[in-house]
C-alpha positions as CSV (number, residue, x, y, z in Angstrom):
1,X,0.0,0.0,0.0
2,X,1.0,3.7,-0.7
3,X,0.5,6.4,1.5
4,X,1.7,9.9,1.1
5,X,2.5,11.6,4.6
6,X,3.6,15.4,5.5
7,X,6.6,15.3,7.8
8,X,8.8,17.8,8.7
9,X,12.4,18.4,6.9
10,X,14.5,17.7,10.0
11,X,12.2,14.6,10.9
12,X,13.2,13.2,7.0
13,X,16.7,14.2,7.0
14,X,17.1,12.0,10.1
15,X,15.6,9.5,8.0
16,X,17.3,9.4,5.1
17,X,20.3,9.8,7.4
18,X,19.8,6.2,9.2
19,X,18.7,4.9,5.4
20,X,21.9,5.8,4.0
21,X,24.0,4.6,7.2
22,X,21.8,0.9,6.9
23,X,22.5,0.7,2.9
24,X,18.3,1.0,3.0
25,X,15.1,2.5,1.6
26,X,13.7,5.5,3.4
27,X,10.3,3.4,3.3
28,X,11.9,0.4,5.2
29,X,13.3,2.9,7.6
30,X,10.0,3.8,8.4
31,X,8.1,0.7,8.1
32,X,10.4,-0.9,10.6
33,X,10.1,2.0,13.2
34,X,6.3,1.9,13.0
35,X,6.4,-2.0,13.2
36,X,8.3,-1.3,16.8
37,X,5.2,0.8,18.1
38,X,3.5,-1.6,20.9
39,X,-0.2,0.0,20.0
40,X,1.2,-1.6,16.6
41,X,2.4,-5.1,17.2
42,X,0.1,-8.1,16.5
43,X,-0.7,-10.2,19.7
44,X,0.9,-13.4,19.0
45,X,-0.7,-14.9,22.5
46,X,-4.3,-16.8,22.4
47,X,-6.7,-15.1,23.4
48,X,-7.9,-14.6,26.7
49,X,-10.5,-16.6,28.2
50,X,-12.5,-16.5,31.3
51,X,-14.8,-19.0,33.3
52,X,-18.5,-18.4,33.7
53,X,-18.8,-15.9,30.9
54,X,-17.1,-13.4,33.0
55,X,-15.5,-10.9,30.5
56,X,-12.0,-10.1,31.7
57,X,-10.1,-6.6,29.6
58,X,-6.3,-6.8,29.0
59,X,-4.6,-4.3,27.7
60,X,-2.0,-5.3,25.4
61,X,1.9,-4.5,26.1
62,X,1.3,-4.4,29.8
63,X,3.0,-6.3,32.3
64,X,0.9,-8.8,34.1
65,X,-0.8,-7.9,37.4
66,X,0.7,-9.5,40.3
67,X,-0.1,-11.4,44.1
68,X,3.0,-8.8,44.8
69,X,0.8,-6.0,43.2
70,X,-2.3,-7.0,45.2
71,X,-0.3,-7.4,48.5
72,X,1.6,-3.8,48.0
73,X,-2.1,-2.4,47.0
74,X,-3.4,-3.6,50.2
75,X,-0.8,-2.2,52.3
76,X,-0.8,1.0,50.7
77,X,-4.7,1.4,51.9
78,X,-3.8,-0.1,54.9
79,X,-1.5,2.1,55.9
80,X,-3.4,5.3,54.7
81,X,-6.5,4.1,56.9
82,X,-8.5,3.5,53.3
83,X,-8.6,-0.7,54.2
């Protein structure tokens, strides 16, 4: 597919810069720094599935939530009277 995009001269001198130094295209520059973006990247993991129907979000690129995360949470309220 072609796309035609405004950019600024600065952002495409930087560019073509890293094209020349990699003996590559100015398009495979680009391609490969927008397949890097993590709102990009194809989930290669199955997806999620949850018991009972329940309906569970996850948010892709994030680390997974902890017991640790749960224990520190609980502290935190704890300890500012909230639990």
């Amino acid at each position: 597919m072609q796309l035609t995009i405004d950019i600024d001269d600065e952002l495409y001198a930087g560019i073509e810069a890293v094209a020349k130094h990699e003996h590559s295209s100015v398009s495979s520059v680009v391609r490969h720094a927008l397949s890097r973006l993590p709102t990009l990247k194809k989930s290669t993991e199955p997806p999620l599935k949850a018991p009972h129907g329940y309906k569970l979000a996850a948010s892709e690129g994030r680390l997974p939530f902890t017991t640790e995360d749960v224990l520190r949470i609980e502290e935190e309220l704890y300890l500012d009277g909230k639990a």
